[in-house]
TORDOTOR-887906 format. One record per atom (N, C-alpha, C, O): x, y, z. Coordinates in steps of 0.02 Angstrom, whole numbers. Atoms other than C-alpha are relative to their C-alpha. Last residue first. Example, Ala and Ser with C-alpha at 12.3 -4.5 7.8 and 13.67 -1.06 7.14 Angstrom:
2
R       xx       yy       zz
R      -42      -59       -3
R      684      -53      357
R      -39       55       37
R      -14      110       45
R       45      -59        0
R      615     -225      390
R       45       60        0
R       97       59       33
REM end
This chain:
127
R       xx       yy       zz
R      -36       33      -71
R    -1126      851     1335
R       60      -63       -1
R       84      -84       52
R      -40       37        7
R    -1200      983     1205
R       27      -33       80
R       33       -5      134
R       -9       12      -71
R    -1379     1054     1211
R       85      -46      -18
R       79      -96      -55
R       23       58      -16
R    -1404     1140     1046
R       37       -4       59
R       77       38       79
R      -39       32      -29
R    -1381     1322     1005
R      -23      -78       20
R      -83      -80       33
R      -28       70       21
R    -1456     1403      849
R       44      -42       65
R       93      -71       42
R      -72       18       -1
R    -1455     1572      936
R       46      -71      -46
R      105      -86      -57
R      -18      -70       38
R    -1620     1640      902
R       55      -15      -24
R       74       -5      -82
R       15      -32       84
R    -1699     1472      919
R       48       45      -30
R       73       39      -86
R      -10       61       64
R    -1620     1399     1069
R        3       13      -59
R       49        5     -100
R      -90       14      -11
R    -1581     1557     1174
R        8      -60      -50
R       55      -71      -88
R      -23      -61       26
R    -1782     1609     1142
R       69      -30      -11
R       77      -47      -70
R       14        2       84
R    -1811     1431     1191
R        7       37      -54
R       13       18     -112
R      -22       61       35
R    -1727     1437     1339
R      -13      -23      -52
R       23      -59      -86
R      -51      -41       23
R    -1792     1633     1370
R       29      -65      -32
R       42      -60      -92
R       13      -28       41
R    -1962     1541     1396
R       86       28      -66
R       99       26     -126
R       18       44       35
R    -1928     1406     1510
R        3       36      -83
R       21        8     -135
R      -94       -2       16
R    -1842     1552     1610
R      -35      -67      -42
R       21      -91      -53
R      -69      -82        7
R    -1992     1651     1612
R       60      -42      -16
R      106      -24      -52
R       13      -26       77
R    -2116     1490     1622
R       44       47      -10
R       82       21      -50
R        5       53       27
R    -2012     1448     1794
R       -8       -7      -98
R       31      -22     -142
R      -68      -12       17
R    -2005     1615     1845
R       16      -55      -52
R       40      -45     -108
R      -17      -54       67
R    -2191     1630     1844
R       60      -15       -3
R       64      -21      -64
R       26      -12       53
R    -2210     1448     1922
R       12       47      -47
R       27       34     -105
R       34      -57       -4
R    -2088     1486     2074
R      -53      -16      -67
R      -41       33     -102
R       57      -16      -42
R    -2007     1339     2109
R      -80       39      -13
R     -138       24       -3
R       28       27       63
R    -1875     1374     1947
R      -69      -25       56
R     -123      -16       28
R       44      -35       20
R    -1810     1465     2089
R      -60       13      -56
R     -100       57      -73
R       72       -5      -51
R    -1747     1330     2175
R      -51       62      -18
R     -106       71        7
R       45       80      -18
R    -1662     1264     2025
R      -46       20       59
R     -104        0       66
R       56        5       60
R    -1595     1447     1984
R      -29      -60        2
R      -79      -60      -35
R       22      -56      -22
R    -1485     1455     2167
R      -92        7      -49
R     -150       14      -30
R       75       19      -51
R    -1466     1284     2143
R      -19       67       35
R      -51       71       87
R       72       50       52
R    -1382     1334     1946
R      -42      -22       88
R     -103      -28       87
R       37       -7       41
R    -1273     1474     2037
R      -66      -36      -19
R     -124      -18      -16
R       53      -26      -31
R    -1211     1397     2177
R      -64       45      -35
R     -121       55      -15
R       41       87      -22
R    -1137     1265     2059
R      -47       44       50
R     -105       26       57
R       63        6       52
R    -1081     1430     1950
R      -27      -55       52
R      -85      -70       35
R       45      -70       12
R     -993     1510     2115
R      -47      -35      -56
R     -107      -26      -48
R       45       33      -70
R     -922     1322     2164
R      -32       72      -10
R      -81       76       28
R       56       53       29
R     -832     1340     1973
R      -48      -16       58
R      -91      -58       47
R      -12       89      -17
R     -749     1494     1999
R      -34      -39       -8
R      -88      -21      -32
R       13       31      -90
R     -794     1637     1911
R       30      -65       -1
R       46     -108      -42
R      -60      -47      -35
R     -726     1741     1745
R      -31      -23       83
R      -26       10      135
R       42      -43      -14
R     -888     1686     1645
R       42       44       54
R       24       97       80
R       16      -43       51
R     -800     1569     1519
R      -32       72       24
R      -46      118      -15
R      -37      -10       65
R     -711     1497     1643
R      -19       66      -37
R        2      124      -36
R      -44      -63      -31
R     -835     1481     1762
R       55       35      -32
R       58       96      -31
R       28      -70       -6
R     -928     1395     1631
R        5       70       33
R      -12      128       20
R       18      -20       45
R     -799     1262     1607
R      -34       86       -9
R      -11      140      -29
R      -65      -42        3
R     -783     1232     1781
R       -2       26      -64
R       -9       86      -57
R      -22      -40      -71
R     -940     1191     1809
R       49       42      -10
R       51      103       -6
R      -18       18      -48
R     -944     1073     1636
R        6       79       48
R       33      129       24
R      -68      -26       -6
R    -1035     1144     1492
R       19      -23       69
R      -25      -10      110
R      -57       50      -32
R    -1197     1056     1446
R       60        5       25
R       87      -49       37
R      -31       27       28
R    -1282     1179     1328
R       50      -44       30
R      106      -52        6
R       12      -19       64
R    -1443     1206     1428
R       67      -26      -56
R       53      -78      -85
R       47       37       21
R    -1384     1155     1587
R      -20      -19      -76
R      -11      -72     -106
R        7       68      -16
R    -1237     1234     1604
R      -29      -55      -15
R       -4     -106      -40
R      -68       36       48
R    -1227     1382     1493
R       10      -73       45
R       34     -120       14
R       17       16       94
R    -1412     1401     1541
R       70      -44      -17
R       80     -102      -36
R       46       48      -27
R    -1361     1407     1752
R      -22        5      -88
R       21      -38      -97
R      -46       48      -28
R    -1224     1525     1718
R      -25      -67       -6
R       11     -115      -21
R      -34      -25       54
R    -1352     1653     1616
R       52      -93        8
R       55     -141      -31
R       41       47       79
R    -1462     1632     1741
R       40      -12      -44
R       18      -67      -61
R        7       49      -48
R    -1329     1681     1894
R      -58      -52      -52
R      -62     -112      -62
R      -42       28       10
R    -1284     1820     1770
R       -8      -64       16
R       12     -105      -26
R       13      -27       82
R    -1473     1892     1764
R       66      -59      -23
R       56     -105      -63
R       55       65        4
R    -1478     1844     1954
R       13        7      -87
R        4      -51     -106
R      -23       49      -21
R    -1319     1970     1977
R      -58      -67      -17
R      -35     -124      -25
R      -35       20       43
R    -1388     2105     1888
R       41      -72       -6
R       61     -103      -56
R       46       14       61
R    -1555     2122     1966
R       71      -37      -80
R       66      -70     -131
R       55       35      -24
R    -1465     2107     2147
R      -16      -33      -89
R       -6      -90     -112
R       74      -11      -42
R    -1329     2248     2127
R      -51      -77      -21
R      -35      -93      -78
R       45      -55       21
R    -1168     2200     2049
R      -62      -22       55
R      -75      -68       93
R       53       13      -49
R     -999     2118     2114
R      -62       18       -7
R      -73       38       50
R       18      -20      -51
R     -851     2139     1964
R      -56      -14       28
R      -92      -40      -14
R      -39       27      -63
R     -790     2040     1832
R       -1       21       66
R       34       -8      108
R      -55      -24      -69
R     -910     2104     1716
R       36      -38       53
R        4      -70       95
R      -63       15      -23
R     -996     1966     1624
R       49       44       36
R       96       23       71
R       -4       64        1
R    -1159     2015     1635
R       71      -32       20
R       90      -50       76
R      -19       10      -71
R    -1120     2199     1660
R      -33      -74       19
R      -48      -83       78
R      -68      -16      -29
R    -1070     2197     1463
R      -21       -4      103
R       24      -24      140
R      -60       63       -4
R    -1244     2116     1431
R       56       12       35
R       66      -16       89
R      -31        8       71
R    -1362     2265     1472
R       48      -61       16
R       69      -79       71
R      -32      -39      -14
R    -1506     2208     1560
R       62        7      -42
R       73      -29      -91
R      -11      -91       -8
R    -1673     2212     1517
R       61        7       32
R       63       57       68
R      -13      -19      -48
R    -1695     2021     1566
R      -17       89       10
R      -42      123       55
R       59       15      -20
R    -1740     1949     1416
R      -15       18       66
R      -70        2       90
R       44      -44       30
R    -1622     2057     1330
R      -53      -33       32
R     -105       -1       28
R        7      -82       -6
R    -1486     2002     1426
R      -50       42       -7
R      -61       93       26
R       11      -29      -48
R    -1523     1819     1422
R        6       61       23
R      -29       77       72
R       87       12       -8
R    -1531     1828     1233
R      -16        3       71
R      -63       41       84
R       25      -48       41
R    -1349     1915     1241
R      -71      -11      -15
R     -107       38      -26
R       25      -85      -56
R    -1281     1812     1373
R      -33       46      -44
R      -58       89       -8
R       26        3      -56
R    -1320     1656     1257
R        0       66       56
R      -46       98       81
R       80       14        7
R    -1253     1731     1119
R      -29      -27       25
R      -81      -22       -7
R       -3      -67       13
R    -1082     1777     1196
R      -75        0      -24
R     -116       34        6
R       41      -15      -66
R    -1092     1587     1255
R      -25       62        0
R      -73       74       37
R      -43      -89      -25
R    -1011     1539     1091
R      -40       39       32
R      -75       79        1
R       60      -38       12
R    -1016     1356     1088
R       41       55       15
R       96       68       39
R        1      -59      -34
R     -872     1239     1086
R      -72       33      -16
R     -110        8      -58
R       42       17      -64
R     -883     1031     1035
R        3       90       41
R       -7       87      102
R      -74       30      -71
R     -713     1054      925
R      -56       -7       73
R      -37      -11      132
R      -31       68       16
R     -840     1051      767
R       51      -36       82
R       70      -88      109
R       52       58      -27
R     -912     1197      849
R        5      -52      -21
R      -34      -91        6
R       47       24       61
R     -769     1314      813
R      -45      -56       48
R      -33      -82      102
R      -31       61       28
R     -694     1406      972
R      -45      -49      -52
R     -102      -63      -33
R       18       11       53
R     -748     1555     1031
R       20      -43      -60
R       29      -30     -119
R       75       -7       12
R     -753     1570     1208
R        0      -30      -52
R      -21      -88      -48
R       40       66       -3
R     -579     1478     1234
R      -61       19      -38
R      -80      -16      -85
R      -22        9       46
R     -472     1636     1233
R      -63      -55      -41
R      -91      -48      -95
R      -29       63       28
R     -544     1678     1386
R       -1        2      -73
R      -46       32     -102
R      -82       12       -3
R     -650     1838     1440
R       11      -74      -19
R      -37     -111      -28
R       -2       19      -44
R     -827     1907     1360
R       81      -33        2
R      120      -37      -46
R      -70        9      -21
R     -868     2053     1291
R        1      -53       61
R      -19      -44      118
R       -7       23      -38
R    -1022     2052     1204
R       78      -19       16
R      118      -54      -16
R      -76       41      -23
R    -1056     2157     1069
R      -10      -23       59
R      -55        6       90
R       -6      -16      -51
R    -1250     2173     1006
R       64      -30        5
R       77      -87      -14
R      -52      -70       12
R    -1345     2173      862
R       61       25       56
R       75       85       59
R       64      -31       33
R    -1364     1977      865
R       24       64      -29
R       71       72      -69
R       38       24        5
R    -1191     1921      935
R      -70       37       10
R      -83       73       59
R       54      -30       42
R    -1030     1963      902
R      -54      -29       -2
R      -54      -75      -43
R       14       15       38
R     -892     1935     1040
R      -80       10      -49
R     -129       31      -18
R       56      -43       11
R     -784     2039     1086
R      -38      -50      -33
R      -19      -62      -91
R       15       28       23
R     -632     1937     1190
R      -55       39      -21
R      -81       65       28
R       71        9       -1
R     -536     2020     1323
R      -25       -9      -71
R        6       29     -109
REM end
């Protein structure tokens, strides 16, 4: 397992892969779960857990999935990867967060954290 360092905050996430220079087209997603964490209130480490969580934790991840997709472009599989799921768990992921982008408040909320995740993080959209 993989620690990786981002803001004040460790993030443990799995694969070798995470942290791979950005010349080679990688990002380091550990700061992405780590601004969605905090925008959430929840802690990171049960972000990526590899285990089943309650409701608040699971949508948190299910955002998280749906950023590293969208947001920096990462193929399906890719992000399952990096997030210890299969790739038809993130695809249910992002139209889980596409229909909930519906919602106006959520909408601004996750419009919001995307810019938070941009700025804080320096990340650009790669594809």
């Amino acid at each position: 397992m993989d620690v990786v360092v981002s803001s004040p905050k460790l993030v443990p996430v799995d694969g070798a892969e995470v942290i791979a220079s950005r010349a080679a087209g990688e990002v380091d997603i550990g700061a992405l779960v780590s601004v969605i964490a905090a925008g959430f209130a929840i802690d990171p480490y049960a972000i990526v857990a590899p285990n089943r969580d309650k409701a608040p934790i699971a949508l948190t991840r299910q955002v998280a999935m749906y950023m590293a997709h969208v947001t920096l472009g990462l193929s399906l599989t890719r992000v399952g990867r990096k997030f210890g799921r299969d790739r038809t768990t993130v695809a249910y992921a992002c139209r889980l967060v596409e229909d909930l982008r519906d919602d106006a408040g959520f909408d601004f909320a996750l419009e919001h954290l995307e810019q938070a995740a941009i700025r804080l993080t320096n990340l650009s959209v790669y594809k």
